[in-house]
C-alpha positions in Angstrom: 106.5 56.2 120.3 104.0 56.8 117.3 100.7 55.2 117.0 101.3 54.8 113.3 104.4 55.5 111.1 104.8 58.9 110.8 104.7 60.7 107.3 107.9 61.6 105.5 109.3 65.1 105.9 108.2 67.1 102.7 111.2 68.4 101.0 111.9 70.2 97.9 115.4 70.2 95.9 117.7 72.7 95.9 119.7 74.1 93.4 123.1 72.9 92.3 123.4 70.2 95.5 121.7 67.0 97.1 120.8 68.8 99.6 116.9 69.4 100.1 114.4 72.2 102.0 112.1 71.0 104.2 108.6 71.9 103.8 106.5 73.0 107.1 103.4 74.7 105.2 102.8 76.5 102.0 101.3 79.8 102.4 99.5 81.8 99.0 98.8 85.1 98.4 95.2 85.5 96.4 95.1 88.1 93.8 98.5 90.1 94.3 98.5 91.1 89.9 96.3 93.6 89.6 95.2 92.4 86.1 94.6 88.9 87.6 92.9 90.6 90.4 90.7 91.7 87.8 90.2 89.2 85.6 88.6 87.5 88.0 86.2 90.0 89.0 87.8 92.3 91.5 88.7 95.6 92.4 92.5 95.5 93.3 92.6 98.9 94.6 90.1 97.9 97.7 91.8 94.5 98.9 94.0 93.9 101.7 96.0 90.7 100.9 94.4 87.5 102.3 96.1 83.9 102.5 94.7 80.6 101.7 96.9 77.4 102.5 98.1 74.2 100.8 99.3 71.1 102.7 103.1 70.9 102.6 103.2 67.3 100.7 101.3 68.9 97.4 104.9 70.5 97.1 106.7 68.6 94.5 110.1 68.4 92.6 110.1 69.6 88.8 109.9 68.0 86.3 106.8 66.2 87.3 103.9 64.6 85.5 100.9 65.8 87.3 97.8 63.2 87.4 94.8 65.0 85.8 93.0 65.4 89.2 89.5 63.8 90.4 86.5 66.1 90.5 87.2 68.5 87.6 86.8 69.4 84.5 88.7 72.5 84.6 91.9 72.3 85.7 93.9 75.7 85.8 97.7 76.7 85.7 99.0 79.8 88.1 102.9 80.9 88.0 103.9 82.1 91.0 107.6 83.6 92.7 108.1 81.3 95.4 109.7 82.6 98.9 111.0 79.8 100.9 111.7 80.9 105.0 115.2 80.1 106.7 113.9 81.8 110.0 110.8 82.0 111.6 109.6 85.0 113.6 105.8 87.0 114.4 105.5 90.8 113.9 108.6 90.7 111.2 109.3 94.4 110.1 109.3 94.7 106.2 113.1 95.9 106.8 113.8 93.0 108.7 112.1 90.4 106.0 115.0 89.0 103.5 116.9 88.4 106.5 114.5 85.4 107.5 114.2 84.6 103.6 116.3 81.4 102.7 115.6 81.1 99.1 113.2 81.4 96.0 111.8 79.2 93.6 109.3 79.0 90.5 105.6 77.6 91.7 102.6 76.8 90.0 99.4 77.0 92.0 97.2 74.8 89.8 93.6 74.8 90.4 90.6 73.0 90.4 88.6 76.0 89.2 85.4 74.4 89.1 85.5 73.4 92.3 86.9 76.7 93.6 84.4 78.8 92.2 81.4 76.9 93.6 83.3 77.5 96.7 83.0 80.9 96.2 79.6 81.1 95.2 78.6 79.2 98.4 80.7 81.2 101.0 82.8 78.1 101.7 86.7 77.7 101.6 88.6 76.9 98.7 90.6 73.8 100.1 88.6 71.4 97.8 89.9 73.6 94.4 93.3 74.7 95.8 94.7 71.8 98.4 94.6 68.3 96.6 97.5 65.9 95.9 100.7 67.1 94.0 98.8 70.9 93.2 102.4 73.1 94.0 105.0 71.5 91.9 108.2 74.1 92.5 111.4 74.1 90.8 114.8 73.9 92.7 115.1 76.4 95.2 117.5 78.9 94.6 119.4 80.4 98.0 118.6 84.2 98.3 122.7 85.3 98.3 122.0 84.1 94.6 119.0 85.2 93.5 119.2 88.9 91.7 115.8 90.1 92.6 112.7 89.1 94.3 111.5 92.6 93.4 111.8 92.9 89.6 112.1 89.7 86.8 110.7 88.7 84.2 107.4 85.9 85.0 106.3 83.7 82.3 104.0 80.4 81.8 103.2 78.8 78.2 101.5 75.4 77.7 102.9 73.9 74.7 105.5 76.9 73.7 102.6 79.3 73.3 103.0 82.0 76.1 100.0 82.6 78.5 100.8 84.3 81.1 103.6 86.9 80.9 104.2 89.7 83.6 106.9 91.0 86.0 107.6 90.9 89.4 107.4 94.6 89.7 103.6 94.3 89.3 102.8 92.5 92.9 100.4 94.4 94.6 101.9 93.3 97.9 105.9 92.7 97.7 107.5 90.4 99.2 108.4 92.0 101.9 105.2 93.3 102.8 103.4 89.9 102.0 105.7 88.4 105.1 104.9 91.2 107.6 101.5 90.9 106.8 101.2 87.3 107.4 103.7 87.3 110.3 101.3 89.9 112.1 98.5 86.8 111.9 100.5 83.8 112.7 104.1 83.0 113.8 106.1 82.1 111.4 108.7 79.4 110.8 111.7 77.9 109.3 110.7 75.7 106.3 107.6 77.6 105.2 106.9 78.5 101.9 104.7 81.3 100.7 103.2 81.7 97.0 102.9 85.6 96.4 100.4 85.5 93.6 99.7 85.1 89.9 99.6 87.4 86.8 96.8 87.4 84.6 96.4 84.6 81.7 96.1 81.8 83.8 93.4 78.9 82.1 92.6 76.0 81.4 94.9 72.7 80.7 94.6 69.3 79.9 96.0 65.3 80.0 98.9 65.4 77.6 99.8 69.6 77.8 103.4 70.5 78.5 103.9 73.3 81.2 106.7 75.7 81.6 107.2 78.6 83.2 110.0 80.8 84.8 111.0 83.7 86.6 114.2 85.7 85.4 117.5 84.8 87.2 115.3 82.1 89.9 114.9 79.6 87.9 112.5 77.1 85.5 109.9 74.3 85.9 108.4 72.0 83.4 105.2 70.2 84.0 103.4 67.5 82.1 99.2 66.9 82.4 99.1 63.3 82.6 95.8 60.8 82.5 93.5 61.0 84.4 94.0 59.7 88.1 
């Protein structure tokens, strides 16, 4: 018996049913687009990938009016492909990889840059700019038997019809399958994770009463409204 009532199982929709995927933990990939890398002042070329985590409940369906958050004044959009785990596993071989893939999605990672760069600037973690409420709304997942590619597609974002970011999923740094051996060599792995592989360059700045959306060829679409404050 719990102490408390325990929280509701984070889920995501899925495409074309009323079925839903349950969400364990969300897993992102920092600086996989080389011109993102560098537009935010690194050297691609020189970076192993590294991981930063959200908690699974700031998953959340599309369309979806996101509260302007507290504690910043800069408030940043990031498209991301979206891999969502059917199996879990450690040590996964890159060959091996799509067979523990369930599905893909369209994900923004949006970002309390203010926050995240004094983060930076003080050696500290970036939970405070990355991990608040409702900061990965993700489309309908898509199972993988449907999806075309997760290695080439077009990936867009525009905030009220004017494009900002605008790239291809050819341009990862670290594929997909190489983003999950990496990170199944550091933790075991398991059914119901999801794992963000990275932004193109473009991402900025948004604010209360913008209109997000964004895409990735033959996945799928969100939409996303900047409400008021919350």
């Amino acid at each position: 018996m719990y102490v408390i009532n325990p929280p509701k199982q984070a889920s995501l929709a899925v495409q074309s049913t009323d079925d839903r995927f349950p969400v364990r933990r969300i897993f992102c990939v920092g600086r996989n687009y080389e011109a993102h890398a560098r537009e935010m002042g690194k050297d691609p070329t020189r970076e192993a990938p590294f991981f930063f985590t959200k908690p699974a409940d700031a998953a959340v369906d599309t369309p979806f009016t996101l509260p302007y958050p507290k504690l910043t004044e800069d408030l940043h959009h990031e498209i991301e492909l979206v891999i969502a785990l059917g199996k879990g596993g450690s040590d996964i071989a890159e060959a091996d990889v799509m067979t523990h893939v369930w599905g893909a999605a369209v994900g923004l990672d949006m970002t309390r840059r203010d926050l995240q760069g004094e983060a930076k600037k003080m050696g500290r973690p970036w939970d405070w700019g990355k991990a608040f409420d409702n900061s990965a709304p993700i489309s309908a997942i898509k199972p993988i038997a449907d999806v075309p590619s997760v290695e080439t597609g077009r990936i867009w974002l525009s905030v009220n019809g004017e494009i900002r970011q605008d790239a291809d999923l050819s341009d990862l740094i670290w594929s997909v399958r190489e983003t999950v051996a990496i990170l199944s060599r550091a933790m075991t792995l398991a059914p119901g994770d999801l794992i963000m592989t990275g932004t193109p360059a473009g991402v900025g700045p948004v604010a209360p009463g913008d209109v997000i959306t964004g895409g990735v060829d033959g996945i799928g679409t969100l939409e996303v409204k900047i409400g008021d404050r919350a």
